[in-house]
C-alpha positions as CSV (number, residue, x, y, z in Angstrom):
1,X,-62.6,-26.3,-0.5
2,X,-65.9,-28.3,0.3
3,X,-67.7,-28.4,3.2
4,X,-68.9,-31.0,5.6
5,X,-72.6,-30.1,4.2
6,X,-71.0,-31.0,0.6
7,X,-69.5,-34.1,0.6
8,X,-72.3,-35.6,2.4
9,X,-74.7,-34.2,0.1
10,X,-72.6,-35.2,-3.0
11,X,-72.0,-38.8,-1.6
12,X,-75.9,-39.4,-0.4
13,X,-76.6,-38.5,-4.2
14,X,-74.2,-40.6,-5.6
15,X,-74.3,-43.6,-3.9
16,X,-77.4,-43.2,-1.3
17,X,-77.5,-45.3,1.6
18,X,-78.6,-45.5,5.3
19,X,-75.8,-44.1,7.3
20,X,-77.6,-41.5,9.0
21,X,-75.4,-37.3,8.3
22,X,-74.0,-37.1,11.4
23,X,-71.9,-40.4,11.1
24,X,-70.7,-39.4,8.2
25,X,-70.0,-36.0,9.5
26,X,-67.9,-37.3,12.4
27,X,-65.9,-39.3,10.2
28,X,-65.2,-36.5,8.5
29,X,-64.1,-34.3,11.2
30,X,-62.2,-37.3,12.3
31,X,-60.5,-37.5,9.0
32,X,-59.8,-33.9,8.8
33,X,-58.1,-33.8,12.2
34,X,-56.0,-36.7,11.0
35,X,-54.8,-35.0,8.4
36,X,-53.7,-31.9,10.0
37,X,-51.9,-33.8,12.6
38,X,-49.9,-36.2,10.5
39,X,-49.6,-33.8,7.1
40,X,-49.8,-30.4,7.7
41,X,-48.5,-30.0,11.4
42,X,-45.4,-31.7,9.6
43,X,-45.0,-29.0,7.4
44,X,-44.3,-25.4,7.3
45,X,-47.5,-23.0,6.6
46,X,-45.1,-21.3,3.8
47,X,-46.1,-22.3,0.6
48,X,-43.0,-22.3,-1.6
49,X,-39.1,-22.0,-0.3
50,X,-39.2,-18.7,2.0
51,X,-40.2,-18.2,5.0
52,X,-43.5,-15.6,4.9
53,X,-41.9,-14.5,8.7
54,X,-44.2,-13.3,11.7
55,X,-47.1,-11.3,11.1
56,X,-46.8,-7.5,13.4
57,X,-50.4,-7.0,14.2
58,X,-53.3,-9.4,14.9
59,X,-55.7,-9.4,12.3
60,X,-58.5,-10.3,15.0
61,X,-57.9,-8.0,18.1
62,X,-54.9,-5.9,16.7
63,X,-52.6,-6.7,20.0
64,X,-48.5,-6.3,18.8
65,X,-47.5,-9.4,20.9
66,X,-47.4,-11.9,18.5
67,X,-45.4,-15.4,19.2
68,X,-44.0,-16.2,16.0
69,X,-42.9,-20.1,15.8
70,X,-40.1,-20.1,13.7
71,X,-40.1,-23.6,12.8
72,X,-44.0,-23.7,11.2
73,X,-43.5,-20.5,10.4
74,X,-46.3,-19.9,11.7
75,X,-47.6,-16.3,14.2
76,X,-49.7,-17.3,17.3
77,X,-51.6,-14.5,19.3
78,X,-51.6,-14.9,23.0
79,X,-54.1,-12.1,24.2
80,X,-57.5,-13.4,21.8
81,X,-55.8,-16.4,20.3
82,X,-55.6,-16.0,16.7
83,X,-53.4,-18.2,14.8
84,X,-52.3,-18.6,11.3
85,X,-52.3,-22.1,11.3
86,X,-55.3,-23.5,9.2
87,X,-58.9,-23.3,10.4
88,X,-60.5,-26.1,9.9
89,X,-64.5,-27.6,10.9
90,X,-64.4,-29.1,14.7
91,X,-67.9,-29.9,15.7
92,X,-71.8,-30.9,13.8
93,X,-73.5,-29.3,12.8
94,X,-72.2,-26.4,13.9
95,X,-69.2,-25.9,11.4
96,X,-71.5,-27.9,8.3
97,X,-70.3,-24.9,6.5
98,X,-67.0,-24.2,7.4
99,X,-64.3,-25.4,4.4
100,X,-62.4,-28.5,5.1
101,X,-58.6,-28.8,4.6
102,X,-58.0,-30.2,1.4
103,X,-58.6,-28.0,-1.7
104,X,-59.6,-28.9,-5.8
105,X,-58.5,-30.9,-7.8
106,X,-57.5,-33.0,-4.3
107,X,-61.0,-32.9,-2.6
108,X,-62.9,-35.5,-4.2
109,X,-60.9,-38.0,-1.4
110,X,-63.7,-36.5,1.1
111,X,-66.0,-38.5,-0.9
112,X,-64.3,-41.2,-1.6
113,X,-63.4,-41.5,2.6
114,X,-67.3,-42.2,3.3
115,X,-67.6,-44.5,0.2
116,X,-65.3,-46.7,1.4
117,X,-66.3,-46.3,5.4
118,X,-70.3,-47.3,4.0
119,X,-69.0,-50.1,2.1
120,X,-67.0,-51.0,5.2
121,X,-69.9,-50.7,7.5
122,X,-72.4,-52.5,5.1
123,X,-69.7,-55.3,5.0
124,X,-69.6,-54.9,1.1
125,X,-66.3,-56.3,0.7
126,X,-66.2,-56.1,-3.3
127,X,-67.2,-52.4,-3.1
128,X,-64.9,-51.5,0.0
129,X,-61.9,-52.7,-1.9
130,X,-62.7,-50.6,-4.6
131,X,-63.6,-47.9,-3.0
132,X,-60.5,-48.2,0.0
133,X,-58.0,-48.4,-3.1
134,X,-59.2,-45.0,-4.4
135,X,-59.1,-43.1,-1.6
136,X,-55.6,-44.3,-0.7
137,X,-54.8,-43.3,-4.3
138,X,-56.5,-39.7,-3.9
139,X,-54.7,-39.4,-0.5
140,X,-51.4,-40.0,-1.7
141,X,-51.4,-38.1,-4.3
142,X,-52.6,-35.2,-2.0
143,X,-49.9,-35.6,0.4
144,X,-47.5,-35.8,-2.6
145,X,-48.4,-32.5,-4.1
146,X,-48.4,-31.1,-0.5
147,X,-44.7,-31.9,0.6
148,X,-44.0,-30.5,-2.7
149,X,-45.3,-27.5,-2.0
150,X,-44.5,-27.1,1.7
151,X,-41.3,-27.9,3.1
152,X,-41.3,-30.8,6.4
153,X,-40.2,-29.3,9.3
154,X,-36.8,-31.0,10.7
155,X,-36.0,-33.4,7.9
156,X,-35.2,-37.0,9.0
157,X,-36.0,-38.5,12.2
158,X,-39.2,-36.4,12.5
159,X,-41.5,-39.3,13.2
160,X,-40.5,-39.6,17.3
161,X,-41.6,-35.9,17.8
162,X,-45.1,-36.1,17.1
């Protein structure tokens, strides 16, 4: 998985511009948190058709009192916070490093996301067209091989709880 540090220094080589790094680390980390809410929090963690079940020590502080969510199958603990759920970059520079959410072959819609936000900025219509339609295309295909692979939590009617 790519970092924030990566996609910004695979786009400025590709297509150099001047939209300073931390603009196009913030959209970034406002892309990332987008799709955790509306993809992954809409899913179970479980890879696959079983449920993995709660975990019976924390990894972190080794406490036994785990909270296990049976629905995201996911473990929660409540005395140093650990969770299971996917860690993701929050803050720049600070988590530059830190892996993003979406993994090969599906990443390179990082870079296509800032294309098409400097095109939109620049007010390159041509080019933001272009590069707006690849990204949706990369996107989709993401979130396709993801509900494959992950089952949505509730079924039908999900959309009013979130």
């Amino acid at each position: 998985m790519p970092s924030i540090n990566e996609v910004i220094e695979r786009v400025n080589r590709a297509r150099p511009d001047a939209i300073d790094d931390e603009t196009k680390a913030a959209w970034l980390l406002e892309l990332d948190g987008q799709l955790y809410r509306e993809t992954i929090l809409r899913h179970q963690l479980t890879s696959g058709r079983g449920a993995k079940g709660p975990v019976a020590v924390c990894p972190t502080c080794g406490g036994t009192e785990i909270t296990y969510d049976r629905v995201m199958d996911s473990s929660l603990c409540p005395a140093c916070g650990w969770t299971d759920l996917p860690d993701f970059p929050k803050a720049f520079p600070e988590d530059g490093d830190k892996p993003l959410l979406v993994e090969a072959p599906y990443d390179g819609l990082y870079d296509l996301y800032l294309m098409s936000k400097v095109d939109f900025y620049n007010r390159e219509a041509d080019n933001y067209n272009n590069s707006a339609l690849a990204y949706n295309a990369a996107l989709d295909e993401w979130r396709k091989q993801y509900h494959r692979r992950h089952l949505p939590i509730g079924g039908v009617g999900l959309t009013g709880l979130f």
